[in-house]
C-alpha positions as CSV (number, residue, x, y, z in Angstrom):
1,X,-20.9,10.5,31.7
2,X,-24.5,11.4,31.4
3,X,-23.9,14.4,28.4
4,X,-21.3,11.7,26.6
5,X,-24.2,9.4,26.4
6,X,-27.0,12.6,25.4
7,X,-24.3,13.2,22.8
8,X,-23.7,9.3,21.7
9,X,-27.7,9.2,21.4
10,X,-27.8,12.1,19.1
11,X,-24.8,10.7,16.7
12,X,-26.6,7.6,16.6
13,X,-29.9,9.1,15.6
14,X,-28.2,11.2,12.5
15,X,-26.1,8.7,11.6
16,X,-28.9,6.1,11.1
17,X,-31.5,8.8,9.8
18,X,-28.2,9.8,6.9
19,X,-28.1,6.2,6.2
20,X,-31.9,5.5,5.8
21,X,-31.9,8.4,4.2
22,X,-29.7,7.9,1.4
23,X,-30.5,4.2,1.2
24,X,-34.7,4.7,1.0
25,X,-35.2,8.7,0.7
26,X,-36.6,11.1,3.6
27,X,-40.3,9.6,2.0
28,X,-40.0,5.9,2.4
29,X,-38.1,6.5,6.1
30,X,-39.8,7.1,9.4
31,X,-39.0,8.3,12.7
32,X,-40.0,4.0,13.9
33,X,-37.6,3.6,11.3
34,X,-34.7,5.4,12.5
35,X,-35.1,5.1,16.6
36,X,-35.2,1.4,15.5
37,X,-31.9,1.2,13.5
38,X,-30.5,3.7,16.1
39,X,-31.1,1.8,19.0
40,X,-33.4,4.6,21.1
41,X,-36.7,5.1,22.3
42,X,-38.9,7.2,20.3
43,X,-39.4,9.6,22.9
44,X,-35.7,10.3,22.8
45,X,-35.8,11.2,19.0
46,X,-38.1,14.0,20.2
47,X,-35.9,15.2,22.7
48,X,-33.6,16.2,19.9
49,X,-36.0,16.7,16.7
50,X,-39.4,17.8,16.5
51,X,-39.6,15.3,13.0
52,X,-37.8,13.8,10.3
53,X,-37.4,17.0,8.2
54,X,-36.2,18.7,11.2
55,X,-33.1,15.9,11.2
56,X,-32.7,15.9,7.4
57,X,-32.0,19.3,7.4
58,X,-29.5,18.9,10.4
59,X,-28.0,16.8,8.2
60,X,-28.2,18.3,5.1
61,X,-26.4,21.4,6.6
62,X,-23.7,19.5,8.7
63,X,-23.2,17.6,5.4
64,X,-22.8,21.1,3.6
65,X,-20.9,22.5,6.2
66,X,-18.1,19.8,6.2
67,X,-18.3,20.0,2.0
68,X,-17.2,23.7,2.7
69,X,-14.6,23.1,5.5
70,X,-12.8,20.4,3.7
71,X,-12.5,22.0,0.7
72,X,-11.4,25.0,2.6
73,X,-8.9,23.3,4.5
74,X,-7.5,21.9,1.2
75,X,-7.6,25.5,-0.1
76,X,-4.9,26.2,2.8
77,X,-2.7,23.5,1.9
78,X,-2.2,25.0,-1.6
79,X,-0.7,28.3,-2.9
80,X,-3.4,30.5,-4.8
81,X,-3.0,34.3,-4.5
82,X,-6.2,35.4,-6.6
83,X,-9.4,35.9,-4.8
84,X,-11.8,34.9,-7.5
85,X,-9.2,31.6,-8.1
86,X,-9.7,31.0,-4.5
87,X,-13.4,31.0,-4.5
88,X,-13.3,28.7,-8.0
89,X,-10.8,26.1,-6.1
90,X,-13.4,25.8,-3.5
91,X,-16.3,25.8,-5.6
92,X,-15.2,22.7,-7.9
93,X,-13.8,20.8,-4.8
94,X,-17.5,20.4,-3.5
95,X,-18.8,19.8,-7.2
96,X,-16.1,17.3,-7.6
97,X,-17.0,15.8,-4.2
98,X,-20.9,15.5,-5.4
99,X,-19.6,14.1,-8.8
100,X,-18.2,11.2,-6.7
101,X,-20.6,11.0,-4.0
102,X,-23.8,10.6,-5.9
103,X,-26.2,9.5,-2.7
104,X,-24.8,13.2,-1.0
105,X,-26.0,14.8,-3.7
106,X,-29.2,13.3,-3.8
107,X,-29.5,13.7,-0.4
108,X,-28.9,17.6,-0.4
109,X,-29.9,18.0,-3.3
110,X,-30.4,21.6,-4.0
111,X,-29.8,22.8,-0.8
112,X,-26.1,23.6,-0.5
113,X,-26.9,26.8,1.0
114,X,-28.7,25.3,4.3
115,X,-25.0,24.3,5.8
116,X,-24.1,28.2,5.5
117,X,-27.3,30.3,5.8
118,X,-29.9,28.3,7.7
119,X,-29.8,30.0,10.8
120,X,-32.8,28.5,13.2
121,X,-31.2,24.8,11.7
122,X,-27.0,26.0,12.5
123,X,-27.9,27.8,16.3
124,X,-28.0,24.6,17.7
125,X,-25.1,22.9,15.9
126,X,-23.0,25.5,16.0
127,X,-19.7,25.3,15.6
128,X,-16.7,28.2,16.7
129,X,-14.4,26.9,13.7
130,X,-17.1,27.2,11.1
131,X,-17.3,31.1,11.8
132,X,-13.8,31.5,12.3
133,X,-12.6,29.4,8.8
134,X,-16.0,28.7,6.6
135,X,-16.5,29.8,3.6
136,X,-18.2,32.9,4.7
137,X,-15.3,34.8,6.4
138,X,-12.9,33.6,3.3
139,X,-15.3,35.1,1.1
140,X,-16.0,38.6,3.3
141,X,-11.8,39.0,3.9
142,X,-11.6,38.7,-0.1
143,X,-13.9,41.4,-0.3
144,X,-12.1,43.5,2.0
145,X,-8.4,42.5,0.9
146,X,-9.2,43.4,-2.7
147,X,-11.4,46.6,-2.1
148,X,-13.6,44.9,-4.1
149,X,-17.3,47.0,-5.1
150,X,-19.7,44.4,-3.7
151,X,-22.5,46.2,-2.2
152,X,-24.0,43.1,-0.5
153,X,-21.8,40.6,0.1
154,X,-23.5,38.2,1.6
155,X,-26.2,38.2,-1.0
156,X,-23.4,38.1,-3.3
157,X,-22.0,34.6,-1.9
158,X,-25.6,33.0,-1.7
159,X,-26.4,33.7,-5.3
160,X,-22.9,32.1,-5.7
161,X,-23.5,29.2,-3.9
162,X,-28.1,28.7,-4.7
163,X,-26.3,28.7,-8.8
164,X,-23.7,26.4,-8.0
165,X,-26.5,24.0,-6.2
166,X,-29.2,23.9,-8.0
167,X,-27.3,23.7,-11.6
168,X,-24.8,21.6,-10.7
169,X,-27.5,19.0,-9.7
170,X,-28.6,18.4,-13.0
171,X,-26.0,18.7,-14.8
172,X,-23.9,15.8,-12.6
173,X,-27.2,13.7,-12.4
174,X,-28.7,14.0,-15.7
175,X,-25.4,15.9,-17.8
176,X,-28.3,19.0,-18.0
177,X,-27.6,21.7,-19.5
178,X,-24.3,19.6,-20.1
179,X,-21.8,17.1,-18.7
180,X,-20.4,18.6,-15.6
181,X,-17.0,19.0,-17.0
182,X,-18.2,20.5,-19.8
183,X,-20.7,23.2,-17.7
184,X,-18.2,23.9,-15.2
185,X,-16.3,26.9,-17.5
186,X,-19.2,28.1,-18.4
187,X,-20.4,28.4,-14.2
188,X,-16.9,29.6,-13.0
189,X,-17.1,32.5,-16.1
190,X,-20.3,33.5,-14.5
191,X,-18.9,33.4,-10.6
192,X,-16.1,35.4,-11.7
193,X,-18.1,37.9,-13.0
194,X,-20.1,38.4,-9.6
195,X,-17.4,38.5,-8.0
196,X,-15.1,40.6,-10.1
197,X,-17.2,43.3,-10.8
């Protein structure tokens, strides 16, 4: 009873910081701010964050995360045998998710790669079905199911998913370098070649 409580605590505080967040910006919202909305005392807020950017980038990474298991999952539900099609499908699910989501991508803004690489942030949110099915171990198994000649996979994946990020940012919010259906061959010839090399 106690820990269901700890936990409801700790959903309310993200939940309320993600909404303040998107509605006024990390900025304009403070920590009186979101134990008010949530409903807690302050102290509790520091039971589970040390600040506000420690909770934004919770949720910037659970937000990335889930971006990466749903497309995933819908990855599953179709039939696509090529590795480097694989990674596209998942790649333009999350951009099309951002396209039509424009306060998430705001809110992570260039930092897709937190949900997947930020390791002091992830430790404590951990979670046994990310490692099993996240993007990650699809990405290492295609590697090793296609003897592919990547000496560094996992840089490999990062540079993937920091170009995917930070371009893709400007080019859904402000159609820089172009529009984002128009940018999106140029971005999956360059993955392709990463990846099929």
């Amino acid at each position: 009873m106690e820990e269901d409580n700890k936990l409801e605590k700790e959903r309310r505080l993200l939940d309320t910081a993600f909404k303040l967040f998107t509605e006024k910006g990390v900025k304009d919202t403070s920590i009186q701010d979101i134990v008010d909305n949530a409903n807690v005392a302050k102290g509790t807020f520091y039971l589970y964050f040390k600040d506000k950017y420690e909770i934004r980038d919770v949720l910037i990474a659970k937000h990335s995360r889930k971006l990466f298991q749903d497309a995933i999952n819908t990855l599953h539900k179709n039939y696509i045998s090529s590795f480097s099609d694989q990674i596209i499908f998942v790649i333009n699910y999350i951009i099309d998710e951002l396209t039509s989501n424009p306060l998430l991508l705001k809110f992570i803004s260039k930092n897709l790669s937190l949900g997947i690489y930020n390791k002091a942030v992830m430790k404590i949110y951990e979670d046994n079905s990310q490692k099993e099915n996240g993007i990650y171990k699809l990405f290492i198994k295609g590697i090793e199911d296609n003897h592919l000649k990547i000496e560094k996979p996992d840089v490999t994946l990062f540079m993937i998913i920091e170009l995917v990020s930070s371009t893709c940012f400007n080019s859904i919010l402000y159609n820089e370098p172009l529009p984002i259906e128009e940018y999106k061959p140029y971005l999956y010839e360059v993955i392709r070649k990463l990846i099929e090399k």
